[in-house]
C-alpha positions as CSV (number, residue, x, y, z in Angstrom):
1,X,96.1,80.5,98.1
2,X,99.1,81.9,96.9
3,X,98.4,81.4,93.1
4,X,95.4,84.1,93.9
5,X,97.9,86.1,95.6
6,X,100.2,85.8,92.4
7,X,97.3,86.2,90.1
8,X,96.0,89.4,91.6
9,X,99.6,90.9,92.4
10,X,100.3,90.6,88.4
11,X,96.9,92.4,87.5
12,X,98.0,95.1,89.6
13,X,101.3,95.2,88.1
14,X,100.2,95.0,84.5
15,X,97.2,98.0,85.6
16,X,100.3,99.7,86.8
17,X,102.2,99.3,83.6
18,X,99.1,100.4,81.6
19,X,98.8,103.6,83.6
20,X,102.5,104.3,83.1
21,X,101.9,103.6,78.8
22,X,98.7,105.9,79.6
23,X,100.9,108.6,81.0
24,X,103.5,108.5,78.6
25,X,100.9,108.7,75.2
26,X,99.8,112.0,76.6
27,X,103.4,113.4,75.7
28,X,103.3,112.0,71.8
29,X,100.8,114.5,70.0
30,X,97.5,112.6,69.2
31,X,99.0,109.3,70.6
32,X,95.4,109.1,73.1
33,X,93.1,109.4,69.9
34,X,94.5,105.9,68.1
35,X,92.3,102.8,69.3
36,X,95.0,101.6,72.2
37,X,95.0,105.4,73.1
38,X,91.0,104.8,73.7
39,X,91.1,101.6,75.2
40,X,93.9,102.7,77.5
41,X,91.6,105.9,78.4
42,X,88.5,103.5,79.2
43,X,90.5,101.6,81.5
44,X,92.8,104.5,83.2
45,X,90.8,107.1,83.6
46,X,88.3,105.9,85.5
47,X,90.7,104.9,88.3
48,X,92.3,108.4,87.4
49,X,89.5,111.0,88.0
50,X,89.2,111.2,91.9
51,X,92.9,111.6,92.0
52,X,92.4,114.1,89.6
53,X,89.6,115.7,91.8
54,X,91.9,115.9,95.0
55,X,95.6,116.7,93.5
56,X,95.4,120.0,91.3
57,X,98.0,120.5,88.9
58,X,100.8,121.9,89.9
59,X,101.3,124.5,87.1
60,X,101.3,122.1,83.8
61,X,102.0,118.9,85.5
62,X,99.9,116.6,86.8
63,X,101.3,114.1,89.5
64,X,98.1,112.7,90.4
65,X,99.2,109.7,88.0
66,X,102.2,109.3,90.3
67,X,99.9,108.6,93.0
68,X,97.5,106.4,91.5
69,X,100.6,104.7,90.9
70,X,101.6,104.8,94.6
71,X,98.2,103.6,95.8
72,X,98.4,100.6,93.3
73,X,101.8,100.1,94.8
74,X,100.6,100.3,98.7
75,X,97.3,97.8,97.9
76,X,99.9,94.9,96.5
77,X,101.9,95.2,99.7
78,X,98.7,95.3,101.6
79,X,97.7,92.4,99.5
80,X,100.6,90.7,100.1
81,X,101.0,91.4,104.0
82,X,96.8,89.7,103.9
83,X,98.1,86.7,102.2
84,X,100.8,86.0,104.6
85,X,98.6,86.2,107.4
86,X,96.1,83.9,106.0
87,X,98.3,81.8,104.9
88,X,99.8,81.2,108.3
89,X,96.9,80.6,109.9
């Protein structure tokens, strides 16, 4: 039980990491437009968009990427808090 905990707690953590590298291209001028930039967009915007959709910019940033970020955050401890319930039953 707990190596599916550990499994699932690092995918979240390395989605989390990829989201952060996602974040960061969009400062370095045609950084999303190389093939990582690509995949990274496949995987992150997806997950992205309805954040997008319910947090406007706020002028020229965007900190719906700082929430996505949050929610990932909140679902591992949620994750975890599951785990440790099941696991003590």
């Amino acid at each position: 039980m707990i190596l599916l905990y550990n499994i699932l707690s690092s995918l979240l953590t390395v989605y989390s990491f990829a989201l952060i590298i996602y974040i960061f291209m969009s400062w370095v001028p045609n950084a999303r437009e190389t093939s990582i930039g690509r995949v990274l967009a496949s995987l992150c915007e997806p997950y992205l968009e309805p954040f997008r959709k319910i947090i406007p910019p706020i002028g020229m940033i965007d900190i719906s990427p700082v929430v996505a970020i949050f929610v990932l955050r909140f679902a591992d401890m949620g994750l975890a808090a599951v785990f440790r319930m099941l696991s003590s039953i």
